[in-house]
C-alpha positions as CSV (number, residue, x, y, z in Angstrom):
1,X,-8.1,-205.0,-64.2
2,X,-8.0,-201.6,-65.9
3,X,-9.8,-198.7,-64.9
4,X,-9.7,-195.1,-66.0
5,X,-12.0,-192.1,-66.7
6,X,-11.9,-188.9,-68.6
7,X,-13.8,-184.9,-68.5
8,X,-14.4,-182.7,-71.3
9,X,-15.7,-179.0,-70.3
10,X,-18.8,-178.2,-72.7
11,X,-18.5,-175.2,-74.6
12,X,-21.5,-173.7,-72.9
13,X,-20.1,-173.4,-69.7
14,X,-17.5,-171.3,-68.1
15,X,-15.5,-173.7,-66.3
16,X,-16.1,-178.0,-66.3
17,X,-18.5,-178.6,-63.1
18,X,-17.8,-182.6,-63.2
19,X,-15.0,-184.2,-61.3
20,X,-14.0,-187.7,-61.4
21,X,-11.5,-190.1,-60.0
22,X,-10.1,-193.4,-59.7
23,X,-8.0,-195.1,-57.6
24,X,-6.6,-198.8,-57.2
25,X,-4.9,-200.8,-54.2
26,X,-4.2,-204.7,-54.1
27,X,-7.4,-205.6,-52.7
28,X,-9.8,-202.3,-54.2
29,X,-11.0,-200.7,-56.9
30,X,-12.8,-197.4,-56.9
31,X,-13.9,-195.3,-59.6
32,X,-16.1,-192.1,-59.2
33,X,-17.7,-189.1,-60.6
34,X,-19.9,-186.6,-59.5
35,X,-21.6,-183.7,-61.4
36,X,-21.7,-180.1,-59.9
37,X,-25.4,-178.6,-60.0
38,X,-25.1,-175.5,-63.0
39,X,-27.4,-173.6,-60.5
40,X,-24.5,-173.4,-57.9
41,X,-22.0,-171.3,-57.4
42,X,-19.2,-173.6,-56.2
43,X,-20.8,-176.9,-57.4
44,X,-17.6,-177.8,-59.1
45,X,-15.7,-177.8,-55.7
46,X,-18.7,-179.6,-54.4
47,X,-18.0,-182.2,-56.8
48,X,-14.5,-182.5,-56.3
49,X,-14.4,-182.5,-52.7
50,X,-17.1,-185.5,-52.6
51,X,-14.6,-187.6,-55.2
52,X,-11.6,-187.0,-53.2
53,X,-13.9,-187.8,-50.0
54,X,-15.0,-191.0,-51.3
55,X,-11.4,-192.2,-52.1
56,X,-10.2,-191.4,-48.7
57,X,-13.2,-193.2,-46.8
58,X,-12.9,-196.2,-49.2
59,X,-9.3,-196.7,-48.1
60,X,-9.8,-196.7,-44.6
61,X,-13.1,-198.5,-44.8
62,X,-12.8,-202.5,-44.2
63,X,-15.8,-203.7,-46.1
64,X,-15.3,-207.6,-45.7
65,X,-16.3,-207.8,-41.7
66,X,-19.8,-206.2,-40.5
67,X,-19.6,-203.9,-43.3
68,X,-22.5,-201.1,-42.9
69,X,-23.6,-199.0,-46.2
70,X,-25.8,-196.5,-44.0
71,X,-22.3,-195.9,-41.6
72,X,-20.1,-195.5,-44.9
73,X,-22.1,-193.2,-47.0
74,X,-22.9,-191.3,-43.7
75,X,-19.0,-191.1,-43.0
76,X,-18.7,-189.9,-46.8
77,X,-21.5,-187.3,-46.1
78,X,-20.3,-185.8,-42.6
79,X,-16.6,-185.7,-44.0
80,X,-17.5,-183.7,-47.2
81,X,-19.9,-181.0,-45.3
82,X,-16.4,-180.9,-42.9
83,X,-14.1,-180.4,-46.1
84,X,-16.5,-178.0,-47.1
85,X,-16.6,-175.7,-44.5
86,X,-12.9,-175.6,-44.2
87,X,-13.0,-173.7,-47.7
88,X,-15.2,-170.9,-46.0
89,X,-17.8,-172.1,-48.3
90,X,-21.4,-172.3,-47.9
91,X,-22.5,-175.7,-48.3
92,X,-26.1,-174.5,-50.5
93,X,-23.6,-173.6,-53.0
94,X,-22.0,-176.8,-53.4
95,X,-24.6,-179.5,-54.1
96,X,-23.5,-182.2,-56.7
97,X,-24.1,-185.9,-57.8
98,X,-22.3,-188.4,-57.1
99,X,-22.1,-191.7,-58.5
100,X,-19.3,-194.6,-57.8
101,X,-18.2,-198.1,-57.7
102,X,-15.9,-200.3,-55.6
103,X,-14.7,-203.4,-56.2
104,X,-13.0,-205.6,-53.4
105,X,-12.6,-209.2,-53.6
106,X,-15.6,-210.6,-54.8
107,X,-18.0,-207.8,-54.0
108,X,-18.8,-204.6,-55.8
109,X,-20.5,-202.0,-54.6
110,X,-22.3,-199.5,-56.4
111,X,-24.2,-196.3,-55.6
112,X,-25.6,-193.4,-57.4
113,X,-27.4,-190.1,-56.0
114,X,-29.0,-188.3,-58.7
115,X,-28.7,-188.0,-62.7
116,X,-26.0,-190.3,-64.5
117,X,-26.0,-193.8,-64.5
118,X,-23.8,-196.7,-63.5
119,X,-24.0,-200.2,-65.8
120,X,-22.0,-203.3,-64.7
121,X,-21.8,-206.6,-65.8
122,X,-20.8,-210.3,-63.7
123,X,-20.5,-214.0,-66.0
124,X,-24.4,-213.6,-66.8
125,X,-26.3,-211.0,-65.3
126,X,-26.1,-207.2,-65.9
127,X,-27.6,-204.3,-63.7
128,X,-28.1,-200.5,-64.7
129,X,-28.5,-198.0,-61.8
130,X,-29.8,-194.7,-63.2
131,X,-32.6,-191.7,-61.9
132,X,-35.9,-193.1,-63.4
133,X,-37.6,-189.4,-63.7
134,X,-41.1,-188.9,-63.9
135,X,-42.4,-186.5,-66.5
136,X,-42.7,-183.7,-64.5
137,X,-39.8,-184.2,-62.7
138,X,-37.1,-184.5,-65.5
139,X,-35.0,-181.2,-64.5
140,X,-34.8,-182.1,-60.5
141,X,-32.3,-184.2,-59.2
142,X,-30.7,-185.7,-56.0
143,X,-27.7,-184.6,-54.7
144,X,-25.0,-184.2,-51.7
145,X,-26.4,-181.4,-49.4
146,X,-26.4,-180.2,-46.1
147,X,-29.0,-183.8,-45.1
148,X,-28.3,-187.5,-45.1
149,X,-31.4,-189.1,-46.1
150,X,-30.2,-192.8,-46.9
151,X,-33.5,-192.8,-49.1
152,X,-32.0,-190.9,-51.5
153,X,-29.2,-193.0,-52.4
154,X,-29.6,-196.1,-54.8
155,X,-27.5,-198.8,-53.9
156,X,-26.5,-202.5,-55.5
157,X,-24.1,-204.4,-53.3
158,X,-23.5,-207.9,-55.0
159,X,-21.2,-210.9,-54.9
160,X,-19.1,-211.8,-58.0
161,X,-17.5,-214.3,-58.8
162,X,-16.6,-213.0,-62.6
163,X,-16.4,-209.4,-62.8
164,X,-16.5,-208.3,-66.3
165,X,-16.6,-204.6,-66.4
166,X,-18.5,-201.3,-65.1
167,X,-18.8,-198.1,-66.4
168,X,-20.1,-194.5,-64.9
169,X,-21.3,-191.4,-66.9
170,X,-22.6,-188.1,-66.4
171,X,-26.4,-187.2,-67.8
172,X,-24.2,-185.3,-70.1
173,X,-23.1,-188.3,-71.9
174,X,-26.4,-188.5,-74.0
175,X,-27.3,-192.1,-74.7
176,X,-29.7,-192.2,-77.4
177,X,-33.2,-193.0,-76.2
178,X,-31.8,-193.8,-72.8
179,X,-30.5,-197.1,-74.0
180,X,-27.9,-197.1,-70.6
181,X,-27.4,-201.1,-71.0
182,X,-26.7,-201.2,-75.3
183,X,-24.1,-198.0,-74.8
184,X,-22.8,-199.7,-71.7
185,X,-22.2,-203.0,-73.8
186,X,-20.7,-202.2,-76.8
187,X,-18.2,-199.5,-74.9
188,X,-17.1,-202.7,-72.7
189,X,-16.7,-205.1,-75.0
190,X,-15.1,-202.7,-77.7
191,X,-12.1,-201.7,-75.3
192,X,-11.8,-205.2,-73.3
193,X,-8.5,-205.9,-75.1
194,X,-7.6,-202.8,-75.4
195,X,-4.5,-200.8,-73.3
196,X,-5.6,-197.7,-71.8
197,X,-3.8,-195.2,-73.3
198,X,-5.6,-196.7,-76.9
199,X,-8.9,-196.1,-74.7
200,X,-8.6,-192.2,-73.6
201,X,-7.8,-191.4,-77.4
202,X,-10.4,-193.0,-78.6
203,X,-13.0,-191.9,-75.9
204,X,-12.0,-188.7,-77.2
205,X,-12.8,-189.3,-81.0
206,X,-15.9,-190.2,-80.7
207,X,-16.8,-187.2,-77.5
208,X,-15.5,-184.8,-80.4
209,X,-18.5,-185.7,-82.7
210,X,-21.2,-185.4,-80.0
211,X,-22.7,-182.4,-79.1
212,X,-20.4,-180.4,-77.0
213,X,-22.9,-178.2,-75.0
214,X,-23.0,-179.7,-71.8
215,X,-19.7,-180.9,-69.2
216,X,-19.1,-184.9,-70.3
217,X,-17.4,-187.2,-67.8
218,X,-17.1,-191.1,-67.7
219,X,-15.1,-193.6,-65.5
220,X,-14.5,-197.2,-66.7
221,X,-13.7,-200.5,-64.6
222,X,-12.5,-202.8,-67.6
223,X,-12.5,-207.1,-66.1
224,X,-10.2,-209.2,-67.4
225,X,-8.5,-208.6,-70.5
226,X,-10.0,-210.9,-73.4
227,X,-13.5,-211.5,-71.2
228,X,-16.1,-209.7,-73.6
229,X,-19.6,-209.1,-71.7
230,X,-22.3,-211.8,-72.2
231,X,-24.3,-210.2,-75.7
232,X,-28.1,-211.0,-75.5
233,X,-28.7,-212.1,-79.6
């Protein structure tokens, strides 16, 4: 399995709020991302911190025996607000998204909290986790903050027996019309035979042409190499 991500800083902004990361062992796969909030002074430590938080809960987390998501994501939660304040920062000015995926055995487990979505694909089914905004509501978003509210969180925890590929992005990846499974699709199956390195440069074509305003980040699980995702005709 291959996995990777990449950031590019929009040219509006002073400095890239997104942070992303992945990480692999023998028996897990992690890749997350996380958007600071523009509005915050420090949101780009804020998203950091909660990557780097998630990758160290996620390796000393056993998720096969009385696994518990409201325990883990409140671990994940408690441990960033600690990182946090070790920085002499105030936690208000730190909120950020924070999306992510983990694959172990023959589970993933995938969770999102706030804008961006998460798209990933077994041998026949495919599910699309993204912030379903109400009119009124389309410039408000969750994110990590002094509370835990599990509520907030959406979360897909599902047995696979043929993992074929996920993929993460920022709300500044702009999907036309919001077409999250199409995108998510045709970027899996057009790099599932390819090596990585072919995949960052050519992620990077193609984020040149788009509009360059806002922060862009994605992080990619590709399955087995040669197993294209099931295309509905």
């Amino acid at each position: 399995m291959r996995i990777g991500g990449i950031s590019f800083k929009g040219k509006n902004q002073d400095k890239n709020q997104d942070s992303y990361l992945f990480w692999k062992s023998k028996n897990k796969k992690l890749i997350v991302l996380s958007d600071g909030l523009g509005s915050r002074k420090y949101s780009e430590i804020g998203s950091k911190t909660i990557c780097e938080t998630i990758k160290q809960i996620t390796q000393e987390t056993n998720f096969e025996d009385n696994f518990d998501i409201k325990d883990f994501l409140s671990e994940i939660h408690k441990t960033w607000i600690k990182k946090i304040l070790e920085k002499n920062i105030n936690i208000k000015d730190c909120y950020a998204t924070v999306l992510f995926c983990i694959f172990c055995k023959d589970k993933i487990i995938s969770v999102r909290l706030g804008d961006g979505f998460i798209a990933f694909y077994d041998e026949n089914n495919e599910y699309i986790l993204y912030d379903k905004k109400e009119k009124n509501f389309v410039n408000e978003t969750n994110s990590i903050s002094e509370k835990f509210s599990l509520n907030d969180w959406e979360i897909k925890i599902l047995k696979i027996q043929e993992f074929k590929g996920a993929l993460i992005c920022t709300d500044g990846v702009e999907i036309v019309n919001n077409n999250y499974n199409n995108f998510s699709k045709e970027f899996l199956n057009a790099y599932s035979n390819k090596k990585i390195k072919y995949v960052k440069k050519d992620i990077k074509r193609w984020f040149s042409e788009w509009s360059d305003h806002d922060d862009k980040t994605l992080v990619y699980m590709l399955g087995w190499r040669g197993k294209k995702i099931w295309m509905e005709i």
